[in-house]
C-alpha positions as CSV (number, residue, x, y, z in Angstrom):
1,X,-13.1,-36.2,-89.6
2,X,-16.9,-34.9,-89.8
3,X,-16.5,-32.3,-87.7
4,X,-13.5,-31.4,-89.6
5,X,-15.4,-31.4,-93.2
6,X,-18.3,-29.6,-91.4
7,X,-15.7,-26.9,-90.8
8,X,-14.3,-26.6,-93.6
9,X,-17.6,-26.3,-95.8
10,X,-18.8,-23.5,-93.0
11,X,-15.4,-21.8,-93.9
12,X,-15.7,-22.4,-97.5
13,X,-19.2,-20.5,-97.4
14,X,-18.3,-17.9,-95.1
15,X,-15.3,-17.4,-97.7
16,X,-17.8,-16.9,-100.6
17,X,-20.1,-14.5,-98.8
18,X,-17.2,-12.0,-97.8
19,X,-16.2,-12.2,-101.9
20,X,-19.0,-11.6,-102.5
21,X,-19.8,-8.8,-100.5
22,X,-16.6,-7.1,-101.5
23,X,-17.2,-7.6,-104.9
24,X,-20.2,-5.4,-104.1
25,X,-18.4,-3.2,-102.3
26,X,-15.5,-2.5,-104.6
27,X,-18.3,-2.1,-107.4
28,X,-20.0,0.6,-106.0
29,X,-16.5,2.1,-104.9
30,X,-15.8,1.9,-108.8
31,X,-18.6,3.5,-110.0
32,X,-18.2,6.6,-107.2
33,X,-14.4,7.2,-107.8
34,X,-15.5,7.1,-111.8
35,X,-18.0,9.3,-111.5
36,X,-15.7,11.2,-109.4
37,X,-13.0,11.6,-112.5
38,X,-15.9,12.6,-115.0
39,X,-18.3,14.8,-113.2
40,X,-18.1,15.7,-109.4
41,X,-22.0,16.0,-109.3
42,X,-22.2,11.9,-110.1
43,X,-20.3,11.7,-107.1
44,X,-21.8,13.2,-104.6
45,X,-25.1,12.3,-105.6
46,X,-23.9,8.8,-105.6
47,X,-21.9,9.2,-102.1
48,X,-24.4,11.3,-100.4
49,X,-27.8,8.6,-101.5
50,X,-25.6,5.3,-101.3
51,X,-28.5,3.4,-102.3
52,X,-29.6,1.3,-105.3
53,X,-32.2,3.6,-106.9
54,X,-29.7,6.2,-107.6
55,X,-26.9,3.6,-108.2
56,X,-28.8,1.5,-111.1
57,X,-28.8,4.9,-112.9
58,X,-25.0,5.3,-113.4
59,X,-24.6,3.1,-116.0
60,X,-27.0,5.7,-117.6
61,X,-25.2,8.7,-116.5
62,X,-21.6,7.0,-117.6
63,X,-23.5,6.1,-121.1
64,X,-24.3,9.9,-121.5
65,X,-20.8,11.4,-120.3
66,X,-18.5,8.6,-122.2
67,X,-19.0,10.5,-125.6
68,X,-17.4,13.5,-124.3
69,X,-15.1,11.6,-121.9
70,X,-13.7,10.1,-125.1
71,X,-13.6,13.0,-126.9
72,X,-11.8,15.4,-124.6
73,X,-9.2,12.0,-123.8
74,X,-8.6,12.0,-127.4
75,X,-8.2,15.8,-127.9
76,X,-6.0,15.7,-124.8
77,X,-3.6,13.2,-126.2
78,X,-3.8,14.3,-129.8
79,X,-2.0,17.9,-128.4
80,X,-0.1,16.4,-125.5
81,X,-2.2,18.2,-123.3
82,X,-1.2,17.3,-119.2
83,X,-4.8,17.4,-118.5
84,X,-8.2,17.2,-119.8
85,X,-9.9,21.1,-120.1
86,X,-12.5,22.0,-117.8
87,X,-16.0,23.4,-119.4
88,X,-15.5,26.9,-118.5
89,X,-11.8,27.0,-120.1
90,X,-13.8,25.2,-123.3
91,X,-16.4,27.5,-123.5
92,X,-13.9,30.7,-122.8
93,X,-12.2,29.4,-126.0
94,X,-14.7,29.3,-128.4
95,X,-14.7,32.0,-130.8
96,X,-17.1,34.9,-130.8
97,X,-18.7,34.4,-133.8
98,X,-19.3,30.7,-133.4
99,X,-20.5,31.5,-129.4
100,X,-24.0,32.1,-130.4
101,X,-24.3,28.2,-131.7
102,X,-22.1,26.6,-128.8
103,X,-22.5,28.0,-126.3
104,X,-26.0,26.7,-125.9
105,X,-24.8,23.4,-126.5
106,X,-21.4,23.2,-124.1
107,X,-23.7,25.0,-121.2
108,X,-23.8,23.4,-117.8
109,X,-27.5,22.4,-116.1
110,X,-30.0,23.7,-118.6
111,X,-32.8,23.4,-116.5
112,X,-31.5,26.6,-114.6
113,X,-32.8,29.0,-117.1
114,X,-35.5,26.8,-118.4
115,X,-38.2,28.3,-116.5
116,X,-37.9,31.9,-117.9
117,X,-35.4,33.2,-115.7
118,X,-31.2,33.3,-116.4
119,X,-30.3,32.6,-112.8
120,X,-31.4,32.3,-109.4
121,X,-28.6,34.3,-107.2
122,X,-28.7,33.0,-103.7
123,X,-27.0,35.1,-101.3
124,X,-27.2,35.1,-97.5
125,X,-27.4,37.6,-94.9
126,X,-24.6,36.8,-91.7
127,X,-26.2,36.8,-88.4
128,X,-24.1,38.8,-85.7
129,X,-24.0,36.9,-82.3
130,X,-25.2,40.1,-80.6
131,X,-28.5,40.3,-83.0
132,X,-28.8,36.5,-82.8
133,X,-28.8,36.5,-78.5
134,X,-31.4,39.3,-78.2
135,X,-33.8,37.8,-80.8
136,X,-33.4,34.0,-80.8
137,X,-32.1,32.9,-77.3
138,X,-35.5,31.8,-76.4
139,X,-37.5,30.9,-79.2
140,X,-35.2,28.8,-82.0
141,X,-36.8,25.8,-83.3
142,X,-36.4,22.3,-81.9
143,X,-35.8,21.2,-85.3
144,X,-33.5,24.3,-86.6
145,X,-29.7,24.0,-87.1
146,X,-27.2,26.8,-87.1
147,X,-26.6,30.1,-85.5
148,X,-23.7,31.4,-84.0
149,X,-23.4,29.0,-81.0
150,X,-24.8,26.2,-82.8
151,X,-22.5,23.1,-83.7
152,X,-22.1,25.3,-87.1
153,X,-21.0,28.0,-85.7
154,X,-20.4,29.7,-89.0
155,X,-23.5,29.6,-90.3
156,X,-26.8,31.7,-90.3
157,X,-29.6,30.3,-88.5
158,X,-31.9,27.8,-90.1
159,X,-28.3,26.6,-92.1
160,X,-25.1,24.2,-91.7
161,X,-22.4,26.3,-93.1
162,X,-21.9,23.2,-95.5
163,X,-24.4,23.9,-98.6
164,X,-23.3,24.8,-101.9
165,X,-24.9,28.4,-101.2
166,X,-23.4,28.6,-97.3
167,X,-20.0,27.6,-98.8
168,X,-19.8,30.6,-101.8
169,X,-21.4,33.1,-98.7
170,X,-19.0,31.9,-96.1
171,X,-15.6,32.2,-99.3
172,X,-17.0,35.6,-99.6
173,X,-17.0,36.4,-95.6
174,X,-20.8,37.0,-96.3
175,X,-20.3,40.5,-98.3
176,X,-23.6,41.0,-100.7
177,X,-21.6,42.8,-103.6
178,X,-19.3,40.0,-103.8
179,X,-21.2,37.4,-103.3
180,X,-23.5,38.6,-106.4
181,X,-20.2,39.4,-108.5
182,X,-18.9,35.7,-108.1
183,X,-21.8,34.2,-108.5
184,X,-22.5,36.2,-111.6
185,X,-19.3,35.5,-113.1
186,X,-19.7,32.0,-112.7
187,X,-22.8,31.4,-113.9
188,X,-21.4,33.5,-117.0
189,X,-18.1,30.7,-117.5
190,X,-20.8,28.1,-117.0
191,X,-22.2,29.3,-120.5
192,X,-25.2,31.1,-119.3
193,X,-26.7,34.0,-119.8
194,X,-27.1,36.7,-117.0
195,X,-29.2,39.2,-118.3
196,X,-32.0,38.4,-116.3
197,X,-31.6,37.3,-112.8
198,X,-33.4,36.9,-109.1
199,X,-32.2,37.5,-105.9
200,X,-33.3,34.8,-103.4
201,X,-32.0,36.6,-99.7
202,X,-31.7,33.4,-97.5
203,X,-30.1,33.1,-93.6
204,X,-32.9,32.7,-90.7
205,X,-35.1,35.8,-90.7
206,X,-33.9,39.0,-92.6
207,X,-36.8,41.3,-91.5
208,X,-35.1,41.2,-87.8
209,X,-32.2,41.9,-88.2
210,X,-31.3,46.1,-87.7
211,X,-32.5,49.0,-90.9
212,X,-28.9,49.5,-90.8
213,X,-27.5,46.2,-92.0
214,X,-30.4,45.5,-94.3
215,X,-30.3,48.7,-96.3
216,X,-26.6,47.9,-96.5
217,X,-27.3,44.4,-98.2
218,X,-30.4,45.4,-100.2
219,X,-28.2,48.2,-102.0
220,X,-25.4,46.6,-102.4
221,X,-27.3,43.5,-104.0
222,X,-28.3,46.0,-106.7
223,X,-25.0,47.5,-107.4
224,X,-23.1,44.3,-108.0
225,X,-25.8,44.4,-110.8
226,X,-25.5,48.2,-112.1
227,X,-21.9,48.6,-111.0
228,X,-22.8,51.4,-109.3
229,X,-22.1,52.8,-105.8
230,X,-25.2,54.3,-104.2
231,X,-25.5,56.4,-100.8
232,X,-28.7,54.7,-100.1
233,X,-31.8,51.7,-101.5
234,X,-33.8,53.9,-103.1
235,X,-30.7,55.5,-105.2
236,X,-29.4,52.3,-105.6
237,X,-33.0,50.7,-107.4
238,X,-33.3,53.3,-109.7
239,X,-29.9,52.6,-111.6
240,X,-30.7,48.7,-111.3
241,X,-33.5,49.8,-113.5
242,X,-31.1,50.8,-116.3
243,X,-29.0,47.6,-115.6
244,X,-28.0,45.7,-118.6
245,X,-28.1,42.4,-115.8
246,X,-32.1,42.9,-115.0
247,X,-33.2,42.0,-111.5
248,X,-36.5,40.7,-112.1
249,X,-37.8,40.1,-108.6
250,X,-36.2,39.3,-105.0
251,X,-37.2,37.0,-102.6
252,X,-37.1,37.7,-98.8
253,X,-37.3,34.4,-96.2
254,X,-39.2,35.3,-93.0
255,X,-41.7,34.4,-90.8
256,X,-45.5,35.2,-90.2
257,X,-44.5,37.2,-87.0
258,X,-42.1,39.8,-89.4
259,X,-44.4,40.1,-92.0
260,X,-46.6,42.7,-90.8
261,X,-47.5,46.0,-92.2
262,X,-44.3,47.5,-91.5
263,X,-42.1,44.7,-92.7
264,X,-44.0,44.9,-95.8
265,X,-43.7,48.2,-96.9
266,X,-39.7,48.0,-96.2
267,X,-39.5,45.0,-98.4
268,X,-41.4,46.6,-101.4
269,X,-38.9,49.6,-101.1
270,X,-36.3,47.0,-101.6
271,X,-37.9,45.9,-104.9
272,X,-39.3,42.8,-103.3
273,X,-41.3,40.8,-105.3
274,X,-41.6,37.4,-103.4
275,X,-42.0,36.4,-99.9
276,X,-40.9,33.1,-98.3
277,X,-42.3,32.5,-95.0
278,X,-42.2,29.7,-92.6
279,X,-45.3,28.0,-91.4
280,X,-44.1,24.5,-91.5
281,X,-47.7,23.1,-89.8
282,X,-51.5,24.4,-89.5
283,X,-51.2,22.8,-86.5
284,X,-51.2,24.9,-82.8
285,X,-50.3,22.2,-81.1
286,X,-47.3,21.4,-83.4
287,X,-46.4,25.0,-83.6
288,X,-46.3,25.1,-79.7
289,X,-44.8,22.2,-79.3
290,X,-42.1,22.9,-81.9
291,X,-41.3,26.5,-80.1
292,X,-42.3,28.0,-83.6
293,X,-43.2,31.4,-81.5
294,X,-45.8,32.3,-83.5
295,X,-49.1,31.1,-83.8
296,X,-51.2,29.5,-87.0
297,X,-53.4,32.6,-86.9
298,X,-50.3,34.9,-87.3
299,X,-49.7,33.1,-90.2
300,X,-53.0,33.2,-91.8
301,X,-52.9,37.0,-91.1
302,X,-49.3,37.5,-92.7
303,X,-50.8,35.8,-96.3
304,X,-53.8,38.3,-95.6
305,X,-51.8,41.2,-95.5
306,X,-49.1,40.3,-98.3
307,X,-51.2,39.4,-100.5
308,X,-52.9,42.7,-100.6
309,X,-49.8,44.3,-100.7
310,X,-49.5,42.1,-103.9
311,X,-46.7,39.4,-103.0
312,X,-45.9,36.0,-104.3
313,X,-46.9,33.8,-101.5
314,X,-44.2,30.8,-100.9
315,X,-45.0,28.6,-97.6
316,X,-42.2,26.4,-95.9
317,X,-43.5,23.1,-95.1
318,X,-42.3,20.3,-93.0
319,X,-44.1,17.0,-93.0
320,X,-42.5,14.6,-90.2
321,X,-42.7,16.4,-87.6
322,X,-43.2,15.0,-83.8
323,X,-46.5,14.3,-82.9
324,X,-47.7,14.1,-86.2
325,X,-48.6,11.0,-87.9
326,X,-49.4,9.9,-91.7
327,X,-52.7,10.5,-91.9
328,X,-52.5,13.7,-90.1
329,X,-49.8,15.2,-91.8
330,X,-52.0,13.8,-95.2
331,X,-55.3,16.3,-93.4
332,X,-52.7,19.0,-92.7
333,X,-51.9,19.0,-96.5
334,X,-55.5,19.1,-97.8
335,X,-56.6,21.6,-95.2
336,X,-53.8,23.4,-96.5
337,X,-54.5,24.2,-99.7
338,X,-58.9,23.6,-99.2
339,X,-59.2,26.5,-96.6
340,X,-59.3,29.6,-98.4
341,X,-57.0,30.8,-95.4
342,X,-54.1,29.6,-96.5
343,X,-54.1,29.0,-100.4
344,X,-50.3,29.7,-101.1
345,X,-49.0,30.4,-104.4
346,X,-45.8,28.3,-104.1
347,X,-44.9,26.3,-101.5
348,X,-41.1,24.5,-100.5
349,X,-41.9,20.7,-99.0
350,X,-39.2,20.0,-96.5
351,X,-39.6,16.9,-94.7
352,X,-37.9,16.8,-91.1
353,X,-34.5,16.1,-90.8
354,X,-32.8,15.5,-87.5
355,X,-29.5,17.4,-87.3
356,X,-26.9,17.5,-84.6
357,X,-27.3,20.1,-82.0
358,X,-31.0,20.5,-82.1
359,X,-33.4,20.0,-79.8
360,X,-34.9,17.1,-82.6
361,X,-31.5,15.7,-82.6
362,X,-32.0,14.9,-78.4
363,X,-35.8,13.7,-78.7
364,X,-34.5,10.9,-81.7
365,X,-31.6,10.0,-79.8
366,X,-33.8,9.4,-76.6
367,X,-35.8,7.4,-78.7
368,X,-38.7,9.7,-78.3
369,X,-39.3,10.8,-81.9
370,X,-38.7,8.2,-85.2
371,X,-38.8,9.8,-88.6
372,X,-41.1,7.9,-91.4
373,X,-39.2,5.0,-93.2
374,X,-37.8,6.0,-96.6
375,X,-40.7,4.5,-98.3
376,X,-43.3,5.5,-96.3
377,X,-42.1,9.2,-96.9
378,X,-42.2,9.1,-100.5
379,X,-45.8,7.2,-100.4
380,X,-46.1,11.1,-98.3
381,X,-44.4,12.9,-101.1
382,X,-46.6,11.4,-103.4
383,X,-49.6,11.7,-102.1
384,X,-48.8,15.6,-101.1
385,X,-48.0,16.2,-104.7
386,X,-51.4,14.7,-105.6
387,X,-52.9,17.6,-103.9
388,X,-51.1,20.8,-105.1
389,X,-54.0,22.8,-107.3
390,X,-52.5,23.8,-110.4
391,X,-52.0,27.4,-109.3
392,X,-49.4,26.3,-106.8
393,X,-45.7,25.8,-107.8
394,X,-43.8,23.2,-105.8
395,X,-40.0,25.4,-106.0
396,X,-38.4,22.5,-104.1
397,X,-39.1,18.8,-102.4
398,X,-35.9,18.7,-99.7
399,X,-33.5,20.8,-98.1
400,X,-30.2,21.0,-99.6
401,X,-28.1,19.9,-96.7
402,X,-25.5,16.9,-97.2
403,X,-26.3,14.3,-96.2
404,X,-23.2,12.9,-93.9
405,X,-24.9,15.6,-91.9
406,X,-28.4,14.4,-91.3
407,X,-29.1,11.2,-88.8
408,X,-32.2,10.4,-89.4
409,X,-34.8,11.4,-91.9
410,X,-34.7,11.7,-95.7
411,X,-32.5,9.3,-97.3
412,X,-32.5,10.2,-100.9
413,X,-30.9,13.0,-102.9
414,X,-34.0,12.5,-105.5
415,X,-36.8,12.6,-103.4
416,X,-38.7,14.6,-106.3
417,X,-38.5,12.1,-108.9
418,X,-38.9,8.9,-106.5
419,X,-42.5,10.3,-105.9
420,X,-43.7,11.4,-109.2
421,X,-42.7,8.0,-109.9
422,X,-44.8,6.5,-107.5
423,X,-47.7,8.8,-108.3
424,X,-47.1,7.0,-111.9
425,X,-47.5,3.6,-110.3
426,X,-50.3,4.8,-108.3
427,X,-52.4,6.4,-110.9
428,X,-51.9,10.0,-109.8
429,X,-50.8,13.1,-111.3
430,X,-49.2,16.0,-110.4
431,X,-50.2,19.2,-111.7
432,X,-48.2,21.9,-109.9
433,X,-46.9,25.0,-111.8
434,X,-43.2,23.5,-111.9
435,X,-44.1,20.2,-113.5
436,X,-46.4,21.5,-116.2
437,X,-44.0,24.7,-117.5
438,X,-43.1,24.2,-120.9
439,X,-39.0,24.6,-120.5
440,X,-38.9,21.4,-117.9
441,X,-41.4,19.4,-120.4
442,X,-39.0,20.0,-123.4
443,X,-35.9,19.0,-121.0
444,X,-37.5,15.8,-119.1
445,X,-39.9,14.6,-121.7
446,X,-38.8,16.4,-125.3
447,X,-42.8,17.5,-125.9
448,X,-43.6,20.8,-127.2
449,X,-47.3,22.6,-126.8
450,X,-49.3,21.8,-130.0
451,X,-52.6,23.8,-129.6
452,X,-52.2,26.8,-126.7
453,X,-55.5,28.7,-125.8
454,X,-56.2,30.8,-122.4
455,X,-57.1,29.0,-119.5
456,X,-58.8,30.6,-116.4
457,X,-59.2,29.7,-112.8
458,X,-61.1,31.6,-110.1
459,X,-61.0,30.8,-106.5
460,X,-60.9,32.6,-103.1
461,X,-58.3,32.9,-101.1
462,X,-57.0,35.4,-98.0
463,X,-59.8,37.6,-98.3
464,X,-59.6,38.3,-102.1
465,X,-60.6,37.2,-105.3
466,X,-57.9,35.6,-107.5
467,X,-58.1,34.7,-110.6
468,X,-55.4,32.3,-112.4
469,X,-55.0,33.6,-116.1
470,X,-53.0,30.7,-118.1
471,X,-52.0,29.8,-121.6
472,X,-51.6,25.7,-122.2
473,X,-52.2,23.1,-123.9
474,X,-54.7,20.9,-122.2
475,X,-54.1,18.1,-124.3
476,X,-50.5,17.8,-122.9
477,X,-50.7,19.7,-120.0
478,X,-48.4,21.8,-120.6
479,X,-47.9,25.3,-119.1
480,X,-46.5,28.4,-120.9
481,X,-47.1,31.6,-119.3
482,X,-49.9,32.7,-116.2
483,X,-51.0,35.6,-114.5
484,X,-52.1,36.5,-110.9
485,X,-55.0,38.9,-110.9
486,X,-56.1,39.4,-107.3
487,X,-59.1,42.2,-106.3
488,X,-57.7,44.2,-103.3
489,X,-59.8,43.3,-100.2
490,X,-61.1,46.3,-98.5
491,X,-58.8,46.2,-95.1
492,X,-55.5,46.8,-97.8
493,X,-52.9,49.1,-96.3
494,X,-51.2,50.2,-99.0
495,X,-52.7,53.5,-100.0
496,X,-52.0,53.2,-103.8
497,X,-54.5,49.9,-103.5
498,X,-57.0,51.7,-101.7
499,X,-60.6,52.3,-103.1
500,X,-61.2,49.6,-106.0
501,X,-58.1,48.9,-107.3
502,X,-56.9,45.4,-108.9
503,X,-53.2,44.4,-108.7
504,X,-51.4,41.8,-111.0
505,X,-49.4,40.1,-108.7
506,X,-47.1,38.1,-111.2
507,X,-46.6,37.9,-114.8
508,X,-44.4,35.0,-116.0
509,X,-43.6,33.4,-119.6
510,X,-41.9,30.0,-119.1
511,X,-38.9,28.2,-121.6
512,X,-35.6,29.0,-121.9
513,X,-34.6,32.5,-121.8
514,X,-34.4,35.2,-124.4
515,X,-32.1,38.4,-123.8
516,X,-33.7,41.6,-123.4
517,X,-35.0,43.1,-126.8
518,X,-34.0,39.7,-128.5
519,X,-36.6,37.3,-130.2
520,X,-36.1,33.4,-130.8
521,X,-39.4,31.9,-133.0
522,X,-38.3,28.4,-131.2
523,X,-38.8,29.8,-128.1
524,X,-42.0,31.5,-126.5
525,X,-40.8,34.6,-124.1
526,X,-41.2,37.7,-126.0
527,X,-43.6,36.2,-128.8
528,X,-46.6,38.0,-127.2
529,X,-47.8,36.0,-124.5
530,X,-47.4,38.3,-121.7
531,X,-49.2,40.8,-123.1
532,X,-52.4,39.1,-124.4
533,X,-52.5,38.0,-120.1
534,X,-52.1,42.0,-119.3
535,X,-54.8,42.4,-121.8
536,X,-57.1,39.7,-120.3
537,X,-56.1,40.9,-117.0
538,X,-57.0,44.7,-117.7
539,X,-60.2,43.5,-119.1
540,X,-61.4,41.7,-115.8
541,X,-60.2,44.3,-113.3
542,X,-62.2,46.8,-115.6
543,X,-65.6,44.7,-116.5
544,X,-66.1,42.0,-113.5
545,X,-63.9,43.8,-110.2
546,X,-65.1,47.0,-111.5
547,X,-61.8,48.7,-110.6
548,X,-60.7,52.0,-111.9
549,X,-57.2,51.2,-111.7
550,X,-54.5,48.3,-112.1
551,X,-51.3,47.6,-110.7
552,X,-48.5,45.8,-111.2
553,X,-45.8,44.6,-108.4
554,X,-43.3,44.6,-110.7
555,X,-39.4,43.6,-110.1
556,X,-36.9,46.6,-110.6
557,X,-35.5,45.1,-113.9
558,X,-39.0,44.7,-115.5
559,X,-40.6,48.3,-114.6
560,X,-39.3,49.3,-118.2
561,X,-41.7,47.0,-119.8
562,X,-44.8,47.8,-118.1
563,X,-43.6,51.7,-119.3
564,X,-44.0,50.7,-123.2
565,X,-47.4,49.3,-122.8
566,X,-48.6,52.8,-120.3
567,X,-48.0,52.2,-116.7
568,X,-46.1,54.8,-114.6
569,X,-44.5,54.3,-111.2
570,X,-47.0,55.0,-108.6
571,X,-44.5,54.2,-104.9
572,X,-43.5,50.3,-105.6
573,X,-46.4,49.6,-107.9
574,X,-46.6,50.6,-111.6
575,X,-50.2,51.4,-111.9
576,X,-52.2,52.2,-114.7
577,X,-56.0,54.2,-115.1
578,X,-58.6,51.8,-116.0
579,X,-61.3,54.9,-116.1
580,X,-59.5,56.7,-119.3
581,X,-58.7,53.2,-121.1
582,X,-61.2,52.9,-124.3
């Protein structure tokens, strides 16, 4: 009879633990397939993380979308409608004269235009197996996913196939023009504005693939903008300068070993404003070990040489990587921004992820390489972000794969915000460009700048003296516009930066965008900002680099500005005589 009762209770309590667990379960299937009927981004944020961080925030998140759950359920059944309307048909049905007020209002993800820029068009390049055998059949990545024989065979190197970005590429059988037209259009039913947008070209390393294919994409990039057909680039940039849609700069992934004088010079004729290249580690060792195919020196050379060719300077980065360790990949970090040979501008922190069909993927299943707990990797975050001088701009934290796809490495969909919360708990700030600009402080924390004065910043870097022109508040820390003023180093290439000459290397007012020719006194592009910085700027090269001219790498849509206040077109640069100013 003991043993009996003893079994019983045992059952009792294994009873409870299983309703209990599937009470948990079914909550969390509850609050997905709810999410799911309101917003498909809840979902697969809460699908893809699965863990309690991002989970105690839905309540939030269902708090915020109930109001307009209830009123579109309401509206629905009031006019017998079958089913709720989507945003875009809601905003394609408001009346003109009430769209100005709206519009702004119904808009989808504000914080896309909220640093000073409409839209960032991502489009990728497709990799032909032929291309992809002769240049990568010995040297891809032990970490890098993709290519043509890869497990994703339909991607690009470097990609799955499965990212939002991949997915619109692959729907548009990787065509340039259409890919910019779709995107365009619906970013326009989204409620935004596309009179000013970026081109970010994406898909392993564009620079190696044949002139051919690349003057193809580059022009037809542009004339999805002008609407346009052009015989060739050069044709094809000038009527992208009379675009109502401006291109104000494009951005070209590749690595240190195609980003040499040659590569450069293409690139600027393509109205290139911004380089991405991949270093991943300051480590040789790592490099090697990794089958980078390039050295560090390589890549110290390629910031040398873009630079004085007047680039934005964006650096991939991978923390994780085998062989490394936390403090080491802590010394990589500090010796990464400290030593005046590296010094990016931007930089896009991508810790390792292991992915089927890579070499990674058959050292962690071996057992021969771990990736850093999730907590231990955003104590890394953290910490990294602690370091980034305030003329850097963190772009991105993680890699935009889903992740179903990754088995083993970062866990959370918000690795950002976990670590600027821990840097909170730690005592630490970070003061990167990105987390200072005024648009994303009005959005995340609803401040405003109260007293903005000019800031500047001189430091070494590459061979060349840069100086960081600002306006802030200090009191807030907040950021609203800066310049890049960099004095040409003697070994520059480019023969209109030859001989003394100063080049502005960006020029960028933060906060939500104003059209072209518009002005918004709540706002702060077009109130005068950018050209009290040209001033400042034209003031240094003149008095303290002693330069007798100044240029401006200037993006195709913006060449018209730097016209009104006297620059001319001088090759890819507009340029303008510092000997003849008063």
């Amino acid at each position: 009879f003991r043993a009996g009762t003893q079994l019983r209770v045992m059952l009792f309590r294994l009873f409870l633990n299983v309703l209990v667990l599937t009470t948990k379960f079914l909550n969390q299937i509850f609050i997905i397939v709810f999410c799911a009927l309101l917003d498909y981004r809840y979902f697969f944020r809460a699908f893809y993380a699965w863990h309690w961080s991002c989970l105690m925030k839905m309540p939030f998140l269902l708090f915020s979308l109930s109001f307009h759950f209830r009123v579109k359920t309401k509206t629905s059944a009031k006019y017998g409608l079958s089913a709720q309307p989507r945003l875009v048909d809601i905003i394609a049905a408001v009346p003109p004269q009430y769209r100005k007020v709206l519009v702004p209002k119904l808009k989808a993800k504000p914080i896309r235009t909220a640093s000073g820029v409409n839209s960032l068009l991502f489009c990728i390049c497709h990799w032909y197996r032929f291309v992809y055998k002769s240049l990568f059949s010995f040297n891809t990545c032990r970490y890098c996913p993709g290519g043509p024989d890869s497990d994703f065979e339909y991607s690009t190197q470097s990609y799955t196939g499965y990212e939002p970005t991949s997915m619109r590429a692959i729907r548009a059988r990787y065509d340039p023009y259409l890919q910019t037209r779709h995107r365009v259009e619906q970013l326009k039913q989204l409620g935004h504005s596309v009179d000013k947008v970026e081109f970010i070209v994406m898909g392993g390393t564009f620079m190696a693939l044949p002139e051919d294919y690349r003057d193809y994409f580059i022009r037809n990039l542009h004339d999805a903008l002008s609407g346009h057909t052009s015989n060739n680039v050069s044709e094809a940039v000038r009527y992208s300068e009379r675009s109502l849609t401006k291109c104000v700069g494009i951005t070209i992934e590749t690595r240190p070993d195609y980003c040499l004088k040659r590569h450069l010079s293409d690139m600027l004729s393509y109205g290139c404003t911004r380089l991405e290249i991949g270093v991943q580690s300051v480590y040789e060792d790592v490099a090697r070990d990794t089958n980078r195919g390039h050295t560090v020196k390589a890549v110290c050379e390629s910031f040398h040489l873009a630079k004085d060719a007047g680039f934005k300077v964006v650096a991939h980065m991978m923390p994780d990587l085998p062989n490394m360790g936390l403090e080491r990949d802590i010394d990589q970090f500090v010796e990464f921004f400290e030593n005046p040979s590296f010094r990016p501008d931007g930089m896009k922190l991508y810790p390792t992820l292991v992915i089927r069909g890579t070499g990674l993927y058959e050292l962690w299943k071996s057992g021969r390489y771990k990736s850093y707990s999730p907590s231990t990797l955003v104590d890394l975050v953290a910490r990294i972000l602690a370091l980034v001088p305030p003329w850097t701009r963190v772009y991105r934290v993680q890699r935009d794969i889903p992740m179903p796809l990754v088995s083993s490495g970062v866990e959370h969909g918000n690795l950002r915000e976990l670590a600027l919360a821990r840097m909170k708990d730690l005592g630490t700030q970070c003061r990167d460009v990105r987390t200072r600009e005024v648009g994303i402080q009005e959005i995340h924390h609803k401040v405003r700048p109260y007293q903005v004065e000019l800031v500047r910043r001189d430091y070494v870097a590459n061979g060349g003296w840069e100086t960081f022109l600002s306006y802030e508040d200090p009191e807030q820390d907040i950021l609203v516009g800066l310049l890049r003023l960099r004095k040409c180093s003697e070994e520059s290439f480019r023969p209109e930066l030859k001989g003394g000459v100063s080049i502005v290397r960006e020029l960028h007012v933060y906060g939500s965008v104003v059209p072209v020719s518009s002005r918004d006194p709540s706002k702060f592009q077009h109130q005068g900002f950018g050209m009290l910085l040209m001033e400042e700027a034209e003031r240094i090269a003149k008095e303290e680099h002693g330069s007798w001219k100044i240029a401006v790498i200037s993006g195709v849509g913006t060449r018209n500005y730097y016209r009104k206040i006297g620059y001319e077109l001088e090759g890819p640069y507009m340029v303008k005589r510092l000997d003849y100013c008063p």
